[in-house]
Every structure is written in C-alpha cells, then in structure tokens.
TORBAKOL-283095 format. One record per atom (N, C-alpha, C): residue in one letter; x, y, z. Coordinates in pm, whole numbers, plus 32768, in hexadecimal, padded with zeros to 4 digits. Example, Ala and Ser with C-alpha at 12.3 -4.5 7.8 and 13.67 -1.06 7.14 Angstrom:
2
A85277DC7830C;A84CE7E3E830C;A85287EB6830C;S85057F1F82C4;S85577F9682CA;S850A80038313;
***
This chain:
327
X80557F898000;X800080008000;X8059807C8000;X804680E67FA5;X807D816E7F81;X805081C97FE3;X80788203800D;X807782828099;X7FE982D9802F;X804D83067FB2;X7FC783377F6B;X7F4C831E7F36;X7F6382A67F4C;X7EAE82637F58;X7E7982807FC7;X7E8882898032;X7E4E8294808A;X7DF9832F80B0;X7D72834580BE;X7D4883A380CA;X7CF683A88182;X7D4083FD81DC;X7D0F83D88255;X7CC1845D825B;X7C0884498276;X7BD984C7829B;X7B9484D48310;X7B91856D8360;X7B5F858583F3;X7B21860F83F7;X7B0A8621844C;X7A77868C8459;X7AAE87038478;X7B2F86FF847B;X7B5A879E84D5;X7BEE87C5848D;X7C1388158490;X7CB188528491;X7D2088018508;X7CDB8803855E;X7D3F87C985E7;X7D29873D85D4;X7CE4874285D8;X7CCA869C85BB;X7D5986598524;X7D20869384E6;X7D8486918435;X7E3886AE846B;X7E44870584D7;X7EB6872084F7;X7EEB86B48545;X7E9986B7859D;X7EFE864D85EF;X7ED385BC85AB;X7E838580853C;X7E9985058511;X7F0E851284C2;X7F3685688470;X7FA6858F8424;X8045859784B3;X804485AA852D;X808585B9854A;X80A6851B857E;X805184E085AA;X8059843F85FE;X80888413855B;X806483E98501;X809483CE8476;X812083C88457;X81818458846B;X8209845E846F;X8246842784B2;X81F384578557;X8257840885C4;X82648327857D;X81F882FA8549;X81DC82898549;X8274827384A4;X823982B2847D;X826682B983CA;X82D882ED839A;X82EE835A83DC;X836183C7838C;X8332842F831F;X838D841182CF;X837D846F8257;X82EC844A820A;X82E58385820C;X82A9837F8192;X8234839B81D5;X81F283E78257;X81568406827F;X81238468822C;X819484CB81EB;X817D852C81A8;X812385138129;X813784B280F4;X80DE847B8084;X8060846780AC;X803A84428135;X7FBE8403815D;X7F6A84B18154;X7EE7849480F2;X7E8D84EC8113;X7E2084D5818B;X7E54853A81E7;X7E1385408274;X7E1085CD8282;X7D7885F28280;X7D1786568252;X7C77866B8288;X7C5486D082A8;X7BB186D482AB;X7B8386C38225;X7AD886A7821C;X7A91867F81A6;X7AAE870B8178;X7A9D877C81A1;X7A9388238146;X7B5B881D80EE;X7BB6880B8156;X7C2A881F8114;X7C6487D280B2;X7C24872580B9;X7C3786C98061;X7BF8871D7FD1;X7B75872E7FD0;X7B3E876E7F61;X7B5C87A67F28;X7B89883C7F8A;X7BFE88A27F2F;X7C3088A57EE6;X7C7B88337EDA;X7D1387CE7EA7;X7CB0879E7E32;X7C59874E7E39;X7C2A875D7DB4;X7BEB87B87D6F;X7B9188247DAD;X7B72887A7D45;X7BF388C97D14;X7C3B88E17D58;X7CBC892E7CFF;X7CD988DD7CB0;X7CC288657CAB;X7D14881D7C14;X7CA788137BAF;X7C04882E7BD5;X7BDD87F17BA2;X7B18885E7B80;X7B0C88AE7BBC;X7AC388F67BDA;X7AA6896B7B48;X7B0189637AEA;X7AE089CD7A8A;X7AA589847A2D;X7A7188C87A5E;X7A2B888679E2;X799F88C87A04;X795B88EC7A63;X790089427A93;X78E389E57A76;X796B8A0C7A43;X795D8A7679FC;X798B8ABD7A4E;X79B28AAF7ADC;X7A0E8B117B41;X7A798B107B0E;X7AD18B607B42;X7B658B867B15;X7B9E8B337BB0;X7C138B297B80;X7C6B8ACA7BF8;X7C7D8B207C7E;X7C968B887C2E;X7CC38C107CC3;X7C618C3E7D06;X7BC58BF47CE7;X7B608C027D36;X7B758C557DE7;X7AFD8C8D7E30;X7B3E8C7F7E71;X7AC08C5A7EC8;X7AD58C5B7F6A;X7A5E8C1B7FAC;X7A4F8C95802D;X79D18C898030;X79948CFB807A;X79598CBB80EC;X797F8D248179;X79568CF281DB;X78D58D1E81FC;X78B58D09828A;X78138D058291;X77FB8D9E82A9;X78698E00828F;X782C8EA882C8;X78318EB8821B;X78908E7E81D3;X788F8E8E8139;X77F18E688105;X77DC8DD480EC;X77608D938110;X76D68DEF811C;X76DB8E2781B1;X76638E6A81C1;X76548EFA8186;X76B68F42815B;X76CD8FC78125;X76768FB180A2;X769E8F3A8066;X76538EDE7FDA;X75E78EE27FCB;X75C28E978026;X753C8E9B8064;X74D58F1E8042;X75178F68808A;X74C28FC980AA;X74BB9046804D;X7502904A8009;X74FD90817F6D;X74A7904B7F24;X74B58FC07F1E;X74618F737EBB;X73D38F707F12;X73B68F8D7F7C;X731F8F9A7FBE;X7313904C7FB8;X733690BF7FC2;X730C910C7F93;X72E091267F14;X733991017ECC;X732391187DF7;X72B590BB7DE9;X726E90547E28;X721E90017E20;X719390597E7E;X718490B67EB4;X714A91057EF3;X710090917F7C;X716190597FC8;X7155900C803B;X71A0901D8073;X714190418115;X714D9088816D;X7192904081CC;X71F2908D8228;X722E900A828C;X71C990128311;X716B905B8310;X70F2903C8366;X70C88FDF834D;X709B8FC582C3;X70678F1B82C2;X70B58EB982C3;X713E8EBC82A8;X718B8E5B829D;X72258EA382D3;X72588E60831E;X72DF8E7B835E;X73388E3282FD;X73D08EA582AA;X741C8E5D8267;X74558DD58291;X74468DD6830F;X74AA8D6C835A;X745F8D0F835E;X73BD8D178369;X73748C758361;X738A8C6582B5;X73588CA98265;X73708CA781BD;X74018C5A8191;X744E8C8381D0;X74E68C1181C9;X74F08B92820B;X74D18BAE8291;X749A8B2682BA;X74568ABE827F;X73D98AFF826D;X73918A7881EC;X73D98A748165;X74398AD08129;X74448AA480AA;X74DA8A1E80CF;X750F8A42812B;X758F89FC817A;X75778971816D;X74D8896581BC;X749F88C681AF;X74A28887815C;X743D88E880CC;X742A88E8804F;X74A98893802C;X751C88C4802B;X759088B77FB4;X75DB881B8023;X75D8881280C1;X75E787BD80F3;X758F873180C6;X7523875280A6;X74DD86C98057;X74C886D87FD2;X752C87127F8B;X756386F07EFF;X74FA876D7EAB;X74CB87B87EE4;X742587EC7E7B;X745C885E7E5E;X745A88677DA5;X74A688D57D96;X73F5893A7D83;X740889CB7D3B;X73948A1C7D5C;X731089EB7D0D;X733389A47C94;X72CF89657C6E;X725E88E27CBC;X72F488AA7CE0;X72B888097D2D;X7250884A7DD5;X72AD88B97DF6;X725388ED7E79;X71DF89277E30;X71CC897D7DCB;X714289B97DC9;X70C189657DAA;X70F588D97D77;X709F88887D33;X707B883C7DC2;X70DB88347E26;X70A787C37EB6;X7039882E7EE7;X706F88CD7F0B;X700E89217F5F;X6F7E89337F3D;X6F68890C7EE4;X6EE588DF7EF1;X6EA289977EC0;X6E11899F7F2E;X6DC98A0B7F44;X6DE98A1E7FDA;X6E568A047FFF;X6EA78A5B8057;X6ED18ABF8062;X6E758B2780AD;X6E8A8BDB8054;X6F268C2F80B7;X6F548BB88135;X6FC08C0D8147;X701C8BB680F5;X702D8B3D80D5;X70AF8B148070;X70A48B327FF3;X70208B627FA5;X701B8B7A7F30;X70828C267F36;X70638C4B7F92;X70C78CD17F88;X71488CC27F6F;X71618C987FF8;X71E58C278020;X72228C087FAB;X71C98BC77F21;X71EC8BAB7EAD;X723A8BF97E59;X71E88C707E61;X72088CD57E02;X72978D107E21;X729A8D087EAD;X731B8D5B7EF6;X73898CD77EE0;X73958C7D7EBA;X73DA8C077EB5;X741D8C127E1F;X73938C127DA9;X73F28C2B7D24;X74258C8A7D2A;X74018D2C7D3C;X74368D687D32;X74D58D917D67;X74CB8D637DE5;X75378D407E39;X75C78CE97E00;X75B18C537DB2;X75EF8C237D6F;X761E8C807CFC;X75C58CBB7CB8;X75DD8D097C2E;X76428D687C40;X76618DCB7CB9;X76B98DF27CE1;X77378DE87D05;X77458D497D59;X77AB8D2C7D9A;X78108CFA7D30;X778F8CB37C83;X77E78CA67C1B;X78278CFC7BB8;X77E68D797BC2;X78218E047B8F;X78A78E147BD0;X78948E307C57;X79218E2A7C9D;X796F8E0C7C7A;X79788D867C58;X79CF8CF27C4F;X79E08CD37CFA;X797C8CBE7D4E;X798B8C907DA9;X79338C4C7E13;X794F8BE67E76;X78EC8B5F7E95;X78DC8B9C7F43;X78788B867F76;X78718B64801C;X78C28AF28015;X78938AF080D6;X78A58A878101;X788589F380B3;X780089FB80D9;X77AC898180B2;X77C489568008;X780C89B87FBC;X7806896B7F23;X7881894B7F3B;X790189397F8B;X795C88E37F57;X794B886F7F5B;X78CF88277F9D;X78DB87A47FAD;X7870878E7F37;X77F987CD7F26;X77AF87DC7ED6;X77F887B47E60;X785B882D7E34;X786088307D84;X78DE87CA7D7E;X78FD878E7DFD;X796D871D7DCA;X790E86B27D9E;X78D986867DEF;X783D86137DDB;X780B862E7D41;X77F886A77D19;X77D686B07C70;X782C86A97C13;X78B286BA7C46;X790E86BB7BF1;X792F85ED7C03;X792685A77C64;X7953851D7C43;X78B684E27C02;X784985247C18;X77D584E27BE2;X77E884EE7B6C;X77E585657B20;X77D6858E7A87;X7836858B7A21;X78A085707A79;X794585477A38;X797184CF7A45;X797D844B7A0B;X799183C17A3F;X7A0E83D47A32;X7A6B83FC79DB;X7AE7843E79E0;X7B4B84467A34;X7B1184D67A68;X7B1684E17AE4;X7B11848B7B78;X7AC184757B5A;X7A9883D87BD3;X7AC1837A7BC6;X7B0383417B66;X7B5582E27B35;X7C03830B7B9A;X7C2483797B44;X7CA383AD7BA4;X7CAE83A87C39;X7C4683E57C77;X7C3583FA7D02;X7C5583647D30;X7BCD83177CE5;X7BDE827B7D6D;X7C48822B7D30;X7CA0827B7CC1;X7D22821B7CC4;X7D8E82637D0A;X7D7D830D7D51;X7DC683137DA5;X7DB482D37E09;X7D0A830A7E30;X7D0682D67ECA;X7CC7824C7EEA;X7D3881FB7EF0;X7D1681617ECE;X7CDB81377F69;X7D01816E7FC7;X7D038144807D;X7CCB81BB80BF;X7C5181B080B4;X7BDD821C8102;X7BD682218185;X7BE7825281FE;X7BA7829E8255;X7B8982ED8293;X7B2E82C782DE;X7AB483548310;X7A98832D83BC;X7ACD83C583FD;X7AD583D484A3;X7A1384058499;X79F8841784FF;X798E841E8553;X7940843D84D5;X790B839884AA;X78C18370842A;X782C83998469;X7808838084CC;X777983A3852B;X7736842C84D8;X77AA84A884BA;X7765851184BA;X7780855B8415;X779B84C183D5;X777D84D9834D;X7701852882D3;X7718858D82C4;X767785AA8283;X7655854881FA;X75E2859B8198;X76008532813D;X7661856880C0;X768985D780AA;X76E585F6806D;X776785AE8068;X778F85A180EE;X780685748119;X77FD84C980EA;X778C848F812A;X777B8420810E;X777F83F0805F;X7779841A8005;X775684467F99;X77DA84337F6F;X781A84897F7B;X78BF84C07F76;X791184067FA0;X78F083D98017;X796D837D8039;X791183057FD7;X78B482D57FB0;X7878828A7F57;X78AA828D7EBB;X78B782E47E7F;X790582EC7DF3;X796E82CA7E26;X79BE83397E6D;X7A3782EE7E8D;X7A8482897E9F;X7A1B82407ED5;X7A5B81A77F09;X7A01812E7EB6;X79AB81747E67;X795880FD7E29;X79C180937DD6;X7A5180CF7D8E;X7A7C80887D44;X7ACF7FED7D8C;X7B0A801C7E08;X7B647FDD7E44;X7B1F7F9D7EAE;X7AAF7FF57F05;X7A657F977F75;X7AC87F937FC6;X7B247FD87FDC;X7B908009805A;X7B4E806C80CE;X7B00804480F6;X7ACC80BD815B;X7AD0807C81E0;X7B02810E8220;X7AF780CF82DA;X7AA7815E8315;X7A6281458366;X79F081BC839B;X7A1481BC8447;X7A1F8229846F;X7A11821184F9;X79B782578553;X793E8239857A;X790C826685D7;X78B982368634;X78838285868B;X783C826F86E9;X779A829A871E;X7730824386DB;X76B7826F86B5;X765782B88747;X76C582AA879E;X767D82D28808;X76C78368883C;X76F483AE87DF;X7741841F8808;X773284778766;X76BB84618731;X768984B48696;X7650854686EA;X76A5859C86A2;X768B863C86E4;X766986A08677;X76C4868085FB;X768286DB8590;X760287028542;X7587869A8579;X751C86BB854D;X74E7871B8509;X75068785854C;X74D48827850F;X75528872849D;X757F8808847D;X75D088078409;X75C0878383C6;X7567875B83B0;X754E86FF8353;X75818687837A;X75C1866783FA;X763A85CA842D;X758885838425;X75DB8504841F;X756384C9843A;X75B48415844D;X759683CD84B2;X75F2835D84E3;X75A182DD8485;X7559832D8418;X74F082A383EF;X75718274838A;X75CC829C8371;X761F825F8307;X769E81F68356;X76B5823283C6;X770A81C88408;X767681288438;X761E81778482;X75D680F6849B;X75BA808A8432;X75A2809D83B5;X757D806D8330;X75E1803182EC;X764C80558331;X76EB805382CB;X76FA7FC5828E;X76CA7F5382DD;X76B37EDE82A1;X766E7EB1824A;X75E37EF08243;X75B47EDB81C4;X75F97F078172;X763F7FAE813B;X76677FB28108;X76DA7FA580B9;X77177F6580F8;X77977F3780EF;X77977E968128;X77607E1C80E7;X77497DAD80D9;X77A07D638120;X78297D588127;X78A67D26811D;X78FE7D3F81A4;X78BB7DE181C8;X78F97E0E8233;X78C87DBC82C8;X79747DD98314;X79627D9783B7;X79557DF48403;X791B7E078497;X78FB7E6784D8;X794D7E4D8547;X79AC7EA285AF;X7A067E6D8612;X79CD7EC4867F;X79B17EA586F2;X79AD7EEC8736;X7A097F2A8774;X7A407FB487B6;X7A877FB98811;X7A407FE488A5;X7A687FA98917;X7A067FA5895E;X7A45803389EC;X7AFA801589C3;X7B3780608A5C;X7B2680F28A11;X7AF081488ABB;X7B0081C28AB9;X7B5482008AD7;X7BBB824A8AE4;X7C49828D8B06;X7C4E83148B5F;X7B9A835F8B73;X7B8A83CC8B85;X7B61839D8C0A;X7AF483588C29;X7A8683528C8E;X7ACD82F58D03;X7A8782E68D55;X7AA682908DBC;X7A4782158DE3;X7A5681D08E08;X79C4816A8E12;X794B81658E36;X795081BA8E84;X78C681B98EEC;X786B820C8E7B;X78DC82B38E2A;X788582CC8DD6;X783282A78D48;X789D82448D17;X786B81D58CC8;X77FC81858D09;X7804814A8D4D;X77A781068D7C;X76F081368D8D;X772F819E8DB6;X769581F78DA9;X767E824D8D40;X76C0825E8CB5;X76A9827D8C4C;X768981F88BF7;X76A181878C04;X769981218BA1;X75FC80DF8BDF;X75E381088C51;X759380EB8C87;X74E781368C59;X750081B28C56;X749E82298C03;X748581F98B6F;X751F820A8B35;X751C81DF8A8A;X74B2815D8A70;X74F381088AD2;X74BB80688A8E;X7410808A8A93;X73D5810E8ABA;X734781008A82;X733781278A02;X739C816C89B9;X7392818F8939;X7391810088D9;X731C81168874;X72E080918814;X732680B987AD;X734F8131877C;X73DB813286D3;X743E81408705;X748280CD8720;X74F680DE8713;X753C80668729;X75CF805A8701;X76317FCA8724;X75FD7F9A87A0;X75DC7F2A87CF;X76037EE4886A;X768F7EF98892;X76C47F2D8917;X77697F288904;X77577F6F898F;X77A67F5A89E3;X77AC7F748A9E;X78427FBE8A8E;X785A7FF78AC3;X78F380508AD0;X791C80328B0A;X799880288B3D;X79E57FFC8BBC;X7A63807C8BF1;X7AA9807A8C5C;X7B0C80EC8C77;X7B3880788CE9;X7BF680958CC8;X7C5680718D45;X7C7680CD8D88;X7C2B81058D8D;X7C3A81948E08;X7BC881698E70;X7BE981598ECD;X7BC1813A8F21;X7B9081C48FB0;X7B2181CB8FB4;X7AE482389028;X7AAE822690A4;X7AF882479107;X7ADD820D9191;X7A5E825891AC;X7A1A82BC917F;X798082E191AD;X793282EB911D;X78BB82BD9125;X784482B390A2;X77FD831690A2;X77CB8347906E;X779D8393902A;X76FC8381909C;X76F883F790D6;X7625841290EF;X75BB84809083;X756384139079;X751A84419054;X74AD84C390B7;X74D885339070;X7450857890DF;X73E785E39092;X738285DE909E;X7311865B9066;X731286C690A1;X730187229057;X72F187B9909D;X734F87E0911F;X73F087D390E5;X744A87C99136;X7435888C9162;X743B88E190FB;X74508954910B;X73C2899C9177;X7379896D915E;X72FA899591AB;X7300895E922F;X72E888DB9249;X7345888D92CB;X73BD88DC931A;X7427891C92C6;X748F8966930E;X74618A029347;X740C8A3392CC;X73FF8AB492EC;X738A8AAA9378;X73308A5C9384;X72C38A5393F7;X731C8A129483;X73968A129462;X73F389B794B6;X74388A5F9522;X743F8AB294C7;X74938B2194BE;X74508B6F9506;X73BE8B9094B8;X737D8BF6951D;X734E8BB4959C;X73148B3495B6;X72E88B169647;X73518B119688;X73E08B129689;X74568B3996CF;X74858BD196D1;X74308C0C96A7;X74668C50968F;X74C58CC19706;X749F8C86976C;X74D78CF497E7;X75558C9F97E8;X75718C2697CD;X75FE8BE297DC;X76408BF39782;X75FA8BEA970E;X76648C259681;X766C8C7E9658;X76168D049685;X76438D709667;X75F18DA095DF;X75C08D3C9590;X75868D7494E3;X750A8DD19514;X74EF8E0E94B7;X747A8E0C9492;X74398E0C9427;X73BC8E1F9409;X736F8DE19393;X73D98E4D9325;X73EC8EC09343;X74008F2092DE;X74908EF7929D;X74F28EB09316;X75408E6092D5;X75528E1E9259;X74F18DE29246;X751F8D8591E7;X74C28D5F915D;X753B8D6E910C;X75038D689080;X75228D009052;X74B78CE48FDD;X74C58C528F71;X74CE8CA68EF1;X75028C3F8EBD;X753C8C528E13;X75128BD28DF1;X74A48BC38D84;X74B98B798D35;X748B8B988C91;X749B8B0F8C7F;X747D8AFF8BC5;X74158B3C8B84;X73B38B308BBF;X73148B398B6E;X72EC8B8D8BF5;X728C8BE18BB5;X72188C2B8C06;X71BF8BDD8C71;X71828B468C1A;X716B8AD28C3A;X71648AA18C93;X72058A938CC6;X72488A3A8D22;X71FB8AB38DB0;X72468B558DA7;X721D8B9F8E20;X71BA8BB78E2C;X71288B6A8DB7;X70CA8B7F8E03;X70968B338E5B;X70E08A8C8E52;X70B38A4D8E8A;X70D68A568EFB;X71868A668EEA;X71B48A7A8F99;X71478B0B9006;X71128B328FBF;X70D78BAD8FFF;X70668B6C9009;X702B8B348FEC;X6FA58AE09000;X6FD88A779090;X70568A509087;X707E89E39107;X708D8A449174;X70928AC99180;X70E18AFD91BC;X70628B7491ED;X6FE98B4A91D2;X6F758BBF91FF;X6F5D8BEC9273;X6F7C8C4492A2;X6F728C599327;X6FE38C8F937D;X70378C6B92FA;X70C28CA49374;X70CD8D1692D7;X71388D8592F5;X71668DEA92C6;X71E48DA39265;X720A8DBC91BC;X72638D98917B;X72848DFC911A;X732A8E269109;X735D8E9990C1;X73978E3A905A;X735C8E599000;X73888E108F69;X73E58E908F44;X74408E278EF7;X74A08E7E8E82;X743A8EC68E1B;X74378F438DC9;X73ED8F6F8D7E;X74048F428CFE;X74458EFD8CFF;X747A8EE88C5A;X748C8E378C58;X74478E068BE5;X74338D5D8C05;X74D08D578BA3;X75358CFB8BE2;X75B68CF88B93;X75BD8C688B07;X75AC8C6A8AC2;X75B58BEA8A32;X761B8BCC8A4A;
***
C-alpha cells in the first residue's frame, strides 16, 4: 500500500493536525504522502485541479459566513424582501441544508412545494448562486457540494480520484451528512477500501445535517464490511461509565456495546433532583448560622425555562436572578 493512496478524513483542523502529527511520529517522511485532511480541505485539493470543468476558474475563492450573508442580503433587497420577514441568517441557513442534501436551486424549488416561506427562500437561493458564480466564488457548503458534481458528471474524473484514493477513511462517521456521505461513496465505490469510525451514541451535528443513520446502516450498505467494536474509554472513570451505559442502554437506534474504563473511582457518582433549590432552602432556614440571605444569591442558567421552574420550587421564599439568561 502507497502512503498516497491513502486518504484519511476528520471533522476538524485539530483533529487533521494532530492525525498528521501521530502519522510522522509512527512513519517519518513517508506520512507526508498520506492525505490526512477534513472533508472541506480534501475538496479544495480537488476543486483547484478540477473545478473550472464547472466553469469556475481555479483561483476561485471561498467566502465566509459575514461574506455569505452580505450576499444574502443584497440579493434579498434587489428581490424587494424584507429582513422583517425573513432574517439573512435563517435564508443561509436553509439554503446551507439545501446544498448539504445535494439540492441545487432548481431541485429545492421543485421539493418546496406551496411553501410560501421556502418558495422565497427559493428565489433568494438562485439568485444567490448566480452571484457567487459571477464572482468566481463558492461558500462553505459548495465545496463539498460541487466536488460531489464534479465526480458524478465527470467519470473521468472519478476514475482518477478512486485510483488515487485507493484506502478510505472517515473519523466521527456518526455525524456524516448526506453530502459527505455521497462524497466517501464514489470515492471508495471502486476499491471497497473503506474504514468508518464512529460512535452512534455521541451524533451531535444534527442541525447541520449529521445524521448517525449512515454509520447504523453501514452494513447494509456495504455488504462485505466487519464491524469491531471498541469498547475501553480513556477519558471516564468507572463508576461514570457505569451510569452512562446504564441511561444509553434505553436507547432502541443504536449498536448494543457497554463501555468499560481502567480508571478506577473510589466514590460513585449520586444521583440527586433539585440539588440547587434543596441548597438554596438549606441556606435561608440557616440563615442566622450562615450568614446568606435571600438577596444573596443568584442563579444563572441556560433557558428562561429552567428559572422558571426553579422559581416555581422556590415560592415563598425571596430569589435574585441574574438579569441576563447566559447560552
């Protein structure tokens, strides 16, 4: 096996860095050949070689999300839409999805139906593209996009690629969208070299299109393939495994698989409800021994939600909330 066959991909910059760095220490020089890369920087690498069959120029360039929404919002004024009805930043958002599940402005206007906020959505989408190709330049979301059109519509092309990248894999496969998924499938269709790694019980990208149905499925789709578990944790300690594997195992999608940790914890973990309400009613009926008082003490939390409930536990006694709920 050729270092340059090998295509290793991961979800982050740090991630890409330090697999590239464990690589040398293991390899030397020849790690340098190994492509070990996120799915956006792998792409790059091909649209610069390969991106002006699309009619972009190579020196393209890529616009971030303040570039992005500036776009936006040009193309929703000249369209006489208002950001009262529509916020540029949800309008990118859905078109983000859009191009994350492959739909270029045609394929989205034909799904939206008599959907009168995506039929807008629509309009702000071609127009939006029509621009970014005047430019000569892509978001985020089309480098993975217009690589996917460039190995679909070019066999050529796709021919080259999966005779570079003969030895496929893919880190935290869980939070694959279907773009991505899309992408490592041409790729590896020729050779059937693929290794996936994840963990269906730790899928977080949702609201970016991840979705863990492609690792769970991976067997159907891939006939041939073996599934390994790894079971040791390196982070946790036992007691907290134990009562996380314990919660999980009610979840019905996903691998069967129990965790384990050689870290060993001389106290377990308690479970307790309404610890903060419990402390604070702890505080004021002492209060001549401890000194608080109600005006003391403030909560911070997540959601509005959460302090209304604690203020609902807490009726009767006096509570100084933070004024500002912190995200």
């Amino acid at each position: 096996i050729k270092p340059w066959n090998i295509l290793a991909i991961t979800f982050t910059n740090k991630a890409a860095g330090e697999l590239k760095e464990r690589l040398y220490t293991m390899l030397g020089e020849e790690a340098s050949d190994i492509r070990a890369a996120t799915f956006h920087s792998a792409c790059v690498r091909i649209l610069r070689r390969d991106i002006e069959r699309l009619g972009y120029q190579s020196s393209f360039t890529i616009y971030d999300s303040d570039d992005s929404q500036r776009v936006i919002k040009a193309c929703m004024t000249d369209l006489g839409i208002s950001e009262k009805q529509l916020s540029p930043k949800a309008v990118l958002s859905e078109i983000g999805s859009a191009k994350d599940s492959l739909l270029n402005p045609d394929d989205y206007e034909e799904r939206v139906g008599k959907d009168y906020r995506k039929t807008v959505i629509s309009r702000v989408y071609r127009e939006y593209q029509k621009r970014l190709f005047a430019s000569n330049a892509v978001d985020f979301d089309d480098i993975i996009n217009l690589t996917v059109r460039i190995l679909t519509d070019y066999p050529d092309a796709l021919e080259y690629y999966q005779n570079r990248y003969k030895y496929i894999m893919v880190d935290e496969y869980q939070d694959t969208n279907h773009a991505q998924f899309r992408l490592v499938s041409l790729l590896s269709a020729k050779h059937n070299n693929l290794c996936v790694v994840g963990d269906d019980d730790q899928s977080i990208y949702s609201w970016r299109g991840g979705s863990n149905y492609y690792l769970l499925h991976f067997q159907e789709m891939w006939s041939n393939s073996k599934i390994v578990i790894l079971p040791d944790n390196f982070r946790s300690v036992d007691h907290i495994l134990e009562a996380a594997n314990a919660l999980i195992a009610n979840n019905t999608n996903r691998y069967r698989k129990s965790l384990r940790s050689h870290h060993r914890a001389p106290v377990r973990p308690i479970y307790r409800k309404n610890v903060l309400v419990d402390t604070i009613r702890d505080l004021i009926a002492s209060a001549e021994r401890s000194g608080y008082k109600p005006g003391d003490i403030a909560i911070i939390a997540r959601k509005n939600k959460a302090l209304e409930k604690i203020k609902k536990s807490l009726d009767g006694f006096y509570l100084a909330t933070s004024p500002r709920t912190l995200l």
